[in-house]
mmCIF file of the N, C-alpha and C atoms, coordinates in Angstrom:
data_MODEL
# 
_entry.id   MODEL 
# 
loop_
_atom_site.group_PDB 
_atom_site.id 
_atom_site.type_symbol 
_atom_site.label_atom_id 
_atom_site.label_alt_id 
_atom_site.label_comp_id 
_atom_site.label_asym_id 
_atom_site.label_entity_id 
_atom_site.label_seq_id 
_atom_site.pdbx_PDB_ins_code 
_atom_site.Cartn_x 
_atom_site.Cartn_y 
_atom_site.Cartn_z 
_atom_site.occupancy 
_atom_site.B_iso_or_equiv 
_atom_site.pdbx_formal_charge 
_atom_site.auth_seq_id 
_atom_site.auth_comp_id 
_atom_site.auth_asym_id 
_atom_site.auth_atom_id 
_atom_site.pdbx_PDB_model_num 
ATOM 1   N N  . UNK A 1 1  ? -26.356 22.792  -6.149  1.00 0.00 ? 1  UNK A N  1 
ATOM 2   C CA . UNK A 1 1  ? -26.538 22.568  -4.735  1.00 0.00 ? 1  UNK A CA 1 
ATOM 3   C C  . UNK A 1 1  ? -26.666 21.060  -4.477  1.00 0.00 ? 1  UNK A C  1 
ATOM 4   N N  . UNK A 1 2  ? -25.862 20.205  -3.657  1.00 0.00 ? 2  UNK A N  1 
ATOM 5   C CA . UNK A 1 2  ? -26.268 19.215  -2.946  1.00 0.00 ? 2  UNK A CA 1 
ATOM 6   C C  . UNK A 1 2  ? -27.138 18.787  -2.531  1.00 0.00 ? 2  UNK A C  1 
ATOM 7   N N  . UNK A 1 3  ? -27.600 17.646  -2.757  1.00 0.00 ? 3  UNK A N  1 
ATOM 8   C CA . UNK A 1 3  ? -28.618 17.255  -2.268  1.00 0.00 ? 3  UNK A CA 1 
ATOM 9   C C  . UNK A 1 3  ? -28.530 16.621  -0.331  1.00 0.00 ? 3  UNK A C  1 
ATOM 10  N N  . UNK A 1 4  ? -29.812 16.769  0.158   1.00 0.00 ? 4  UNK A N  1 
ATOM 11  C CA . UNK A 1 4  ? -29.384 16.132  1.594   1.00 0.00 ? 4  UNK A CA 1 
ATOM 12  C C  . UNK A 1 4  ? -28.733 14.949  1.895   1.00 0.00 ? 4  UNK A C  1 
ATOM 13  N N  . UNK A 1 5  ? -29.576 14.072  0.654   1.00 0.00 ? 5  UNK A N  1 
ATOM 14  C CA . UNK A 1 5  ? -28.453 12.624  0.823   1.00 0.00 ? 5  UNK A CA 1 
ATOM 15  C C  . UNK A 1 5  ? -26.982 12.906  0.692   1.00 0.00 ? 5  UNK A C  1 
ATOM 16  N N  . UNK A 1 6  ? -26.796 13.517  -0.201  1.00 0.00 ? 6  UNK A N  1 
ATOM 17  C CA . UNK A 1 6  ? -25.404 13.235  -0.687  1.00 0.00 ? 6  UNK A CA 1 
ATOM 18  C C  . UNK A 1 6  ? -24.552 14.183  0.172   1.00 0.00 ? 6  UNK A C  1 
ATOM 19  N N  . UNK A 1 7  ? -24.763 14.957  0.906   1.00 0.00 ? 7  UNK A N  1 
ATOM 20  C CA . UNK A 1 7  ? -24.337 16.077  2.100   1.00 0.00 ? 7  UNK A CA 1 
ATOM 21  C C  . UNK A 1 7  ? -23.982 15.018  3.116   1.00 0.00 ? 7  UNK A C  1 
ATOM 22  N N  . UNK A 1 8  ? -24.955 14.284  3.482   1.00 0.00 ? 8  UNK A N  1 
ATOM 23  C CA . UNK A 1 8  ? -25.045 13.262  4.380   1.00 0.00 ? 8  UNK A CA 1 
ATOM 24  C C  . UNK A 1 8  ? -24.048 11.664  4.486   1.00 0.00 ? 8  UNK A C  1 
ATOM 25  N N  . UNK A 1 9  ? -23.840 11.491  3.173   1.00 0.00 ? 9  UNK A N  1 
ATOM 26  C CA . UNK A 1 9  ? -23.292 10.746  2.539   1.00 0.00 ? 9  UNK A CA 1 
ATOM 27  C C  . UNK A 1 9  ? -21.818 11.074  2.865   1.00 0.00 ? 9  UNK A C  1 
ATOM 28  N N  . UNK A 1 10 ? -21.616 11.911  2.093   1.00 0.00 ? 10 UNK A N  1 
ATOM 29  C CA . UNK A 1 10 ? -19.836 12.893  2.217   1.00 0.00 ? 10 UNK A CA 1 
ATOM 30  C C  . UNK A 1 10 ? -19.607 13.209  3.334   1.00 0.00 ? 10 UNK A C  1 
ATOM 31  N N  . UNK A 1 11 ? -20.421 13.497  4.466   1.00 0.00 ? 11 UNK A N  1 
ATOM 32  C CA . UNK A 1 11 ? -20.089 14.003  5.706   1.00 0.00 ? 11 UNK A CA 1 
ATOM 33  C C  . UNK A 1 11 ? -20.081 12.543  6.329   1.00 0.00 ? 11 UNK A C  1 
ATOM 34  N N  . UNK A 1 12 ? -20.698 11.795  6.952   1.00 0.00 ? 12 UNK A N  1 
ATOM 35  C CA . UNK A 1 12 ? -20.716 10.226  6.835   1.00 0.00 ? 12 UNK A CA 1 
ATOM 36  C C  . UNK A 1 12 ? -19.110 9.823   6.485   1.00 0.00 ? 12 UNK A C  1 
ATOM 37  N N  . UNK A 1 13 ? -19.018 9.476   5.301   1.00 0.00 ? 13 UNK A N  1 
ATOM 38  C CA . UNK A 1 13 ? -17.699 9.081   4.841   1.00 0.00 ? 13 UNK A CA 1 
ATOM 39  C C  . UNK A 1 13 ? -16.546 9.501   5.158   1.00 0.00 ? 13 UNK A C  1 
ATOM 40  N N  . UNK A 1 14 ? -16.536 11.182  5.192   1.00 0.00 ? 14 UNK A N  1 
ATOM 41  C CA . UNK A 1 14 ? -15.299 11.858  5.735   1.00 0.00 ? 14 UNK A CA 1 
ATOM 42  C C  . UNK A 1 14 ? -15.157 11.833  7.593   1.00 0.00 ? 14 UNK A C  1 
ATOM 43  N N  . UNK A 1 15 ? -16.364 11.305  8.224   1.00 0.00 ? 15 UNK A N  1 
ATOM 44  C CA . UNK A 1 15 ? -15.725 11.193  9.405   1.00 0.00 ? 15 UNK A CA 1 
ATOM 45  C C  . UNK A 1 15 ? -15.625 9.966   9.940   1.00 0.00 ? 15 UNK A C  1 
ATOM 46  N N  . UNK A 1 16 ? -16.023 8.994   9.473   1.00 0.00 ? 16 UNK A N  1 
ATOM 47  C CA . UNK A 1 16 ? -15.839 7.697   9.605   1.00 0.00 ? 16 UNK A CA 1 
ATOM 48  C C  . UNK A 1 16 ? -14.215 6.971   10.087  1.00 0.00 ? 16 UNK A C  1 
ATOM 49  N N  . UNK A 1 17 ? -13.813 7.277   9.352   1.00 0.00 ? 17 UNK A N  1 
ATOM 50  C CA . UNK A 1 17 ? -12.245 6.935   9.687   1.00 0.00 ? 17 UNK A CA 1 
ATOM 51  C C  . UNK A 1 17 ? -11.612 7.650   11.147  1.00 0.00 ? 17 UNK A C  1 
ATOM 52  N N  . UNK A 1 18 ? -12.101 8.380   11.377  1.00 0.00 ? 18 UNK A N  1 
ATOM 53  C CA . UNK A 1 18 ? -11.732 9.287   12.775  1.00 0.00 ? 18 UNK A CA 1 
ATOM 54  C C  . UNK A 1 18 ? -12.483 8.452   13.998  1.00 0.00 ? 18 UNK A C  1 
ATOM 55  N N  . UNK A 1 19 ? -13.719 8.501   13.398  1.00 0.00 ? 19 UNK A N  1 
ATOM 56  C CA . UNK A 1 19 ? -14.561 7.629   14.337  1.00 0.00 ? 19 UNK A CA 1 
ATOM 57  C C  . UNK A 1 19 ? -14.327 6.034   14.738  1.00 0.00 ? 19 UNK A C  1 
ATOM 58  N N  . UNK A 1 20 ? -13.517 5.124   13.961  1.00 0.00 ? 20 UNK A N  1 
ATOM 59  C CA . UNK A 1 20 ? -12.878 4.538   14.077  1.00 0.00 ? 20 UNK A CA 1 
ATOM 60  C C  . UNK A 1 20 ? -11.262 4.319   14.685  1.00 0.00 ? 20 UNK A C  1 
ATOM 61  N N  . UNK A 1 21 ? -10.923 5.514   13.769  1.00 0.00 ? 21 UNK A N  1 
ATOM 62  C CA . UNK A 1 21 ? -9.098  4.930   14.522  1.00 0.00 ? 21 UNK A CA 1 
ATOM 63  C C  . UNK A 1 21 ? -9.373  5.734   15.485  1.00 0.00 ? 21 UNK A C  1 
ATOM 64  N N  . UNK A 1 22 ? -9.988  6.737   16.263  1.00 0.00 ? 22 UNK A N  1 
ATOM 65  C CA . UNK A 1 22 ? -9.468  7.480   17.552  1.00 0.00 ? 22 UNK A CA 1 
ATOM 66  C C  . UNK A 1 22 ? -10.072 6.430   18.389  1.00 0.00 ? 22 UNK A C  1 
ATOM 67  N N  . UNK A 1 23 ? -10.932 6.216   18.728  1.00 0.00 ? 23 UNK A N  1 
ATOM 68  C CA . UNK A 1 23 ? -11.178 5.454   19.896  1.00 0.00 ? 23 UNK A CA 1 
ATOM 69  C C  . UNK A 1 23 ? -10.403 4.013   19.983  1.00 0.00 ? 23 UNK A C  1 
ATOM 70  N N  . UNK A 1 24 ? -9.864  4.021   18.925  1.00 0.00 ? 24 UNK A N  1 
ATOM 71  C CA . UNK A 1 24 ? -8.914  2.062   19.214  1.00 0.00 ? 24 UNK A CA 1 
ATOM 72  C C  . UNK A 1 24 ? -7.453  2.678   19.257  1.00 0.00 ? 24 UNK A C  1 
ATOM 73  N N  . UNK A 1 25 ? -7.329  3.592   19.101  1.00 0.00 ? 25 UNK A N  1 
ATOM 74  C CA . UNK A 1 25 ? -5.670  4.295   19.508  1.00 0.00 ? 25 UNK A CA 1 
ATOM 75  C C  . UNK A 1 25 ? -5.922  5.360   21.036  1.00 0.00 ? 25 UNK A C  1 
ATOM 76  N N  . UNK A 1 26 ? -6.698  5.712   21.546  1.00 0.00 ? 26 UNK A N  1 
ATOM 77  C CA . UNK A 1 26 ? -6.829  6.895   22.486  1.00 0.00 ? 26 UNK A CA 1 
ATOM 78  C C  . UNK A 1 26 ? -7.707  5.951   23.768  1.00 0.00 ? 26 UNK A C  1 
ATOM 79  N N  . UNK A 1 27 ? -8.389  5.552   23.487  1.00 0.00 ? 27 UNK A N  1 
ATOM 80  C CA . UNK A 1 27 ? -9.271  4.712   24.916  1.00 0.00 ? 27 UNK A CA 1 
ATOM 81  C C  . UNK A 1 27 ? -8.618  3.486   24.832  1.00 0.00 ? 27 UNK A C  1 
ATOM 82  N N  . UNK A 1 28 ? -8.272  2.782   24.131  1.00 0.00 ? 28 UNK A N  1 
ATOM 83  C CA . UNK A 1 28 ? -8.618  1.533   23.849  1.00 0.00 ? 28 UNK A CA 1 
ATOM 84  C C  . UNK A 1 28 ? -6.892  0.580   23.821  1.00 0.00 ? 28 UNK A C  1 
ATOM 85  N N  . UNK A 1 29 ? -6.294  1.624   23.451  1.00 0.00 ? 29 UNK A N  1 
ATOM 86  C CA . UNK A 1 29 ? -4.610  1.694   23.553  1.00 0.00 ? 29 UNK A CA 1 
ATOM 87  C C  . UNK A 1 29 ? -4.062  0.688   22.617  1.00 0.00 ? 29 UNK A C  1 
ATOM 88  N N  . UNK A 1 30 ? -4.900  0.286   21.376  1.00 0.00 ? 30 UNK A N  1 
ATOM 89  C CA . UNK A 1 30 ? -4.960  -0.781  20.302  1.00 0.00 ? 30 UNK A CA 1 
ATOM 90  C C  . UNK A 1 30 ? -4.231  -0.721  18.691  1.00 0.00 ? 30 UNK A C  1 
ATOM 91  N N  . UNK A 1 31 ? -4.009  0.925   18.815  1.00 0.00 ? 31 UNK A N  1 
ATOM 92  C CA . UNK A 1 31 ? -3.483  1.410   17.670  1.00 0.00 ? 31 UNK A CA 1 
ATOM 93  C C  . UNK A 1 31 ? -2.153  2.387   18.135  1.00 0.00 ? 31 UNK A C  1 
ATOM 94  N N  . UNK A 1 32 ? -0.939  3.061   17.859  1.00 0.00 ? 32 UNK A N  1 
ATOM 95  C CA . UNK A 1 32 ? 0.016   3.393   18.370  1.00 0.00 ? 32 UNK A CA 1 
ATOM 96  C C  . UNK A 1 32 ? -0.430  5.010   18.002  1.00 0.00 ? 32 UNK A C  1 
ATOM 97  N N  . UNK A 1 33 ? -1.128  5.170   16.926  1.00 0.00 ? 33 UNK A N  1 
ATOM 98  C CA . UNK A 1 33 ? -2.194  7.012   16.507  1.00 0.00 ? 33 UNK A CA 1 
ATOM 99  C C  . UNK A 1 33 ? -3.118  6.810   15.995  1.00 0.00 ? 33 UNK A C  1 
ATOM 100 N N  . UNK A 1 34 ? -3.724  7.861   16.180  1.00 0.00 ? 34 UNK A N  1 
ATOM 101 C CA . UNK A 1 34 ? -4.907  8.067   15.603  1.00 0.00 ? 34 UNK A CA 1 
ATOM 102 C C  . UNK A 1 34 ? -5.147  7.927   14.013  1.00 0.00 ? 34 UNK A C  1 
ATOM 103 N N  . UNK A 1 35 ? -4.408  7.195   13.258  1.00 0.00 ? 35 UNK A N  1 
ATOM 104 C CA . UNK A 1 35 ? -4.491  7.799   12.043  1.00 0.00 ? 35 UNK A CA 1 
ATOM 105 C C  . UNK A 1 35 ? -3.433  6.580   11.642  1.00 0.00 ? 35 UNK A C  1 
ATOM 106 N N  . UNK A 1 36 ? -4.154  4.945   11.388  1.00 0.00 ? 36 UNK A N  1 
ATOM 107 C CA . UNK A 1 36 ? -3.734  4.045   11.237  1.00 0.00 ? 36 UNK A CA 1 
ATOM 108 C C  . UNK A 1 36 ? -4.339  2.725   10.361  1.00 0.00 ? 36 UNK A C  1 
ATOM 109 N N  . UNK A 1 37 ? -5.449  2.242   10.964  1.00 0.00 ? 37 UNK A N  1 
ATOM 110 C CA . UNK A 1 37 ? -5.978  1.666   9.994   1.00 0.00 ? 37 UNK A CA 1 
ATOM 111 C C  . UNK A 1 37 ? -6.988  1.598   9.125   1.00 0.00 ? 37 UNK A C  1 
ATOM 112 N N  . UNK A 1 38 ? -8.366  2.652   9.533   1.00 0.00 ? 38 UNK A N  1 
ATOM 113 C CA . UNK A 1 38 ? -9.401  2.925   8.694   1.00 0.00 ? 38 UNK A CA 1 
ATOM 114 C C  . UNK A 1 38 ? -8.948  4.207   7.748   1.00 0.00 ? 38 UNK A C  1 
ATOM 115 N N  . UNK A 1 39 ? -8.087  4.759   8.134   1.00 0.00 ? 39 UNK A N  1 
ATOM 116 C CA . UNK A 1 39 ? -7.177  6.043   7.151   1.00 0.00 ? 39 UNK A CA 1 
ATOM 117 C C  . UNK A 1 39 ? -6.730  5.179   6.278   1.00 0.00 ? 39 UNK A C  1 
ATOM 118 N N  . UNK A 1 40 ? -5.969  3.670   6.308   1.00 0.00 ? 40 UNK A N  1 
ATOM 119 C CA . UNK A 1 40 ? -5.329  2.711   4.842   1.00 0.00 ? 40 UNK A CA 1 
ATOM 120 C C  . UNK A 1 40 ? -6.011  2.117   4.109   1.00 0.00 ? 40 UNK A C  1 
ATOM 121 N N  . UNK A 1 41 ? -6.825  2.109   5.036   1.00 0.00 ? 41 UNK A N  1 
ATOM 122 C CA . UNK A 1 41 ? -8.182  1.565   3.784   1.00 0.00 ? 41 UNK A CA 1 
ATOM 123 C C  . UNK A 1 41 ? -8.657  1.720   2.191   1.00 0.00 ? 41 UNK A C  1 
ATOM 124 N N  . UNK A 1 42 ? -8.941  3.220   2.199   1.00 0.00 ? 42 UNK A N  1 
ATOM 125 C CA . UNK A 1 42 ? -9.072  3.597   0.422   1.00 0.00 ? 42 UNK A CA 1 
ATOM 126 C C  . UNK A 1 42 ? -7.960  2.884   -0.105  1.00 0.00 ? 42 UNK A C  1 
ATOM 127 N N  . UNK A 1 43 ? -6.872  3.072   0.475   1.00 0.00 ? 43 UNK A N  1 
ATOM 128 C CA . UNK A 1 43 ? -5.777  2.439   -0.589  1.00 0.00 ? 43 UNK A CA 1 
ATOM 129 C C  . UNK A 1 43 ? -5.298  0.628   -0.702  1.00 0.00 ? 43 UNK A C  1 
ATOM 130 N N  . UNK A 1 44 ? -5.598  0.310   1.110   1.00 0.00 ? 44 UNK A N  1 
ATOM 131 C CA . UNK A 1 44 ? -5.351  -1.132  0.959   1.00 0.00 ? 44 UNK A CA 1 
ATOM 132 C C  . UNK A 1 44 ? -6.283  -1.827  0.207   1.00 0.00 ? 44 UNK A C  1 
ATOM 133 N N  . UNK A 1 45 ? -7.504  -1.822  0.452   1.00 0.00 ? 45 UNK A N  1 
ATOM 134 C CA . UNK A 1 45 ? -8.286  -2.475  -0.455  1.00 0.00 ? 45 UNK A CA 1 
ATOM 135 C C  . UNK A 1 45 ? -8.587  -2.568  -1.656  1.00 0.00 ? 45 UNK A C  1 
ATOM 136 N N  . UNK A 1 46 ? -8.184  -1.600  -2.578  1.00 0.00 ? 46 UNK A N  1 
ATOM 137 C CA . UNK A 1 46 ? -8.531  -1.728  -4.172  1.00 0.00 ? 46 UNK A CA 1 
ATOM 138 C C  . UNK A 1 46 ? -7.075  -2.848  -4.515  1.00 0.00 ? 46 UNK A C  1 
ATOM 139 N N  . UNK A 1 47 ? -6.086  -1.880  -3.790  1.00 0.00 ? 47 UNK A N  1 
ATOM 140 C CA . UNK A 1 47 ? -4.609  -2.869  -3.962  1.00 0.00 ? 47 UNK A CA 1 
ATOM 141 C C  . UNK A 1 47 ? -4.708  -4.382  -3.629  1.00 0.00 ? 47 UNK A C  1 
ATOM 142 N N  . UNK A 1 48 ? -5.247  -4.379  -2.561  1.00 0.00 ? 48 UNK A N  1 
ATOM 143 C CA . UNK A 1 48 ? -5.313  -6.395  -2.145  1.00 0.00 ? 48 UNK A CA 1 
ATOM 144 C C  . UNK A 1 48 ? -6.531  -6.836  -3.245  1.00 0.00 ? 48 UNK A C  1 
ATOM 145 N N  . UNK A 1 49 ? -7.127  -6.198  -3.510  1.00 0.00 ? 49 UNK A N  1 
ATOM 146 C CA . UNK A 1 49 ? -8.313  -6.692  -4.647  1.00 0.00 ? 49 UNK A CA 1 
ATOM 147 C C  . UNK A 1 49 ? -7.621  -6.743  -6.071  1.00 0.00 ? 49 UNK A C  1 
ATOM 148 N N  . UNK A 1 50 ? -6.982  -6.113  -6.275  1.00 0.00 ? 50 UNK A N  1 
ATOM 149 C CA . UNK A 1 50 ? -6.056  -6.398  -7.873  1.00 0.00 ? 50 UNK A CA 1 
ATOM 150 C C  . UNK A 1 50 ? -4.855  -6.902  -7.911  1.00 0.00 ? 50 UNK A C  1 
ATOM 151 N N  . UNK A 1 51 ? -4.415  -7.573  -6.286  1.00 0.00 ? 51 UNK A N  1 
ATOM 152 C CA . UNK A 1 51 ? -3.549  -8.526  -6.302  1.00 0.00 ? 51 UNK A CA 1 
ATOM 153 C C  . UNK A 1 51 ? -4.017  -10.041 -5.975  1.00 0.00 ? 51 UNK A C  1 
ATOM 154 N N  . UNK A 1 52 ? -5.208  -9.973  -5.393  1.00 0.00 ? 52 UNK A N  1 
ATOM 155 C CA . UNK A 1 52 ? -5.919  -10.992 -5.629  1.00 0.00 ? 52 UNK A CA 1 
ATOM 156 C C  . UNK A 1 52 ? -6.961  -11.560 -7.134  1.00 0.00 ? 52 UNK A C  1 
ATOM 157 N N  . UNK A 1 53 ? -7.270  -10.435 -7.386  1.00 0.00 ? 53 UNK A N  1 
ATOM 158 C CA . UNK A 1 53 ? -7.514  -10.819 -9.282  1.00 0.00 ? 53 UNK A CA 1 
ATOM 159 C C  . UNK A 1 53 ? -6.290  -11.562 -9.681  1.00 0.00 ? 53 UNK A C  1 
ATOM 160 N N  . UNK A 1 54 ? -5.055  -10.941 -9.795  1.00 0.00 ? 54 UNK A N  1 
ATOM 161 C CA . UNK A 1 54 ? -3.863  -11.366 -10.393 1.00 0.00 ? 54 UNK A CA 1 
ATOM 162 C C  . UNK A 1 54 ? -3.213  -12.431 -9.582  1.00 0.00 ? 54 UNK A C  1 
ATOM 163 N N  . UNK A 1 55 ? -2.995  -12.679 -8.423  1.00 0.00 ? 55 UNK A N  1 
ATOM 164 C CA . UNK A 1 55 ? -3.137  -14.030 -7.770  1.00 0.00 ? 55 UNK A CA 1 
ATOM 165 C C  . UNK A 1 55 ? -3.571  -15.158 -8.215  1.00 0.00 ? 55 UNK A C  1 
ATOM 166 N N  . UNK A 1 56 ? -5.260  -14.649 -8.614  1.00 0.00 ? 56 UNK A N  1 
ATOM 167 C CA . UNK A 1 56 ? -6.278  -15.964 -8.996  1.00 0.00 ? 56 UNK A CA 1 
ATOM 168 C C  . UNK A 1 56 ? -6.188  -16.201 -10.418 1.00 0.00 ? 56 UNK A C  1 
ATOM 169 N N  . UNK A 1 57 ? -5.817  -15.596 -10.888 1.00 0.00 ? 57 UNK A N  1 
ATOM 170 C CA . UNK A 1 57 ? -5.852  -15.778 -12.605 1.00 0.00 ? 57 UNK A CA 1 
ATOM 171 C C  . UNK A 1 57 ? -5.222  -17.411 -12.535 1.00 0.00 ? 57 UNK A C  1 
ATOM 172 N N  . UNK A 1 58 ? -5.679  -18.241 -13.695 1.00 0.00 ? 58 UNK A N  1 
ATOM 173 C CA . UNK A 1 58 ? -4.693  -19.384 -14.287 1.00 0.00 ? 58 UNK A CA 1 
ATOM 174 C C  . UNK A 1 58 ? -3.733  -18.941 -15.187 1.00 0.00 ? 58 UNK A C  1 
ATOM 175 N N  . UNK A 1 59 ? -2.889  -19.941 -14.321 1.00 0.00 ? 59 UNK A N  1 
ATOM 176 C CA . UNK A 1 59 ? -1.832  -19.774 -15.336 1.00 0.00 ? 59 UNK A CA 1 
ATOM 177 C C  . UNK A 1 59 ? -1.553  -20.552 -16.916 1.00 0.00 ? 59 UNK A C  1 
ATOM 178 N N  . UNK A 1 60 ? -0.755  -19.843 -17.402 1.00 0.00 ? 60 UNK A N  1 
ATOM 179 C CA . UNK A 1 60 ? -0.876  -20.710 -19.170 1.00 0.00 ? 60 UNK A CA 1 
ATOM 180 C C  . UNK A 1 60 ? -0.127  -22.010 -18.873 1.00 0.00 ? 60 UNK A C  1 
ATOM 181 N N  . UNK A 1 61 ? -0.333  -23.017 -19.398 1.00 0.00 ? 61 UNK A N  1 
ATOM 182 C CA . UNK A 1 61 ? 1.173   -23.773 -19.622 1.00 0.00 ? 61 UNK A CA 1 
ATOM 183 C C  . UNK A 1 61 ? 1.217   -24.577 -20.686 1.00 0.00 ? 61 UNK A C  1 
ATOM 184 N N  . UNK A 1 62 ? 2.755   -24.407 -20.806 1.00 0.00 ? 62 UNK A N  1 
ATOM 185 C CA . UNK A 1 62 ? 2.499   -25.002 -21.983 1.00 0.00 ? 62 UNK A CA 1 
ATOM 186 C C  . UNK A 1 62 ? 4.041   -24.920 -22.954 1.00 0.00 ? 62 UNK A C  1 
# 
């Protein structure tokens, strides 16, 4: 069984992204759907973070 935090936590997390892109695509007329930029998130950010590791690395020379 789950604990309350972690119920809270997962429920939290899974609506977050809704709670974000609907109101900047539906009131706000800022996004073209509902389901745009806090939905790319999980994936943009680990990706721009391990292209910025590999970005920053030095290079050899030599």
């Amino acid at each position: 069984m789950p604990t309350p935090r972690f119920a809270a936590v997962v429920f939290l997390g899974s609506q977050f992204p809704d709670l974000v892109d609907k109101p900047l695509a539906h009131q706000f007329g800022v996004l073209p759907s509902g389901r745009v930029f806090v939905h790319s998130l999980p994936v943009a950010l680990p990706f721009l973070a391990l292209v910025g590791l590999y970005g920053g690395r030095p290079t050899a020379r030599g």
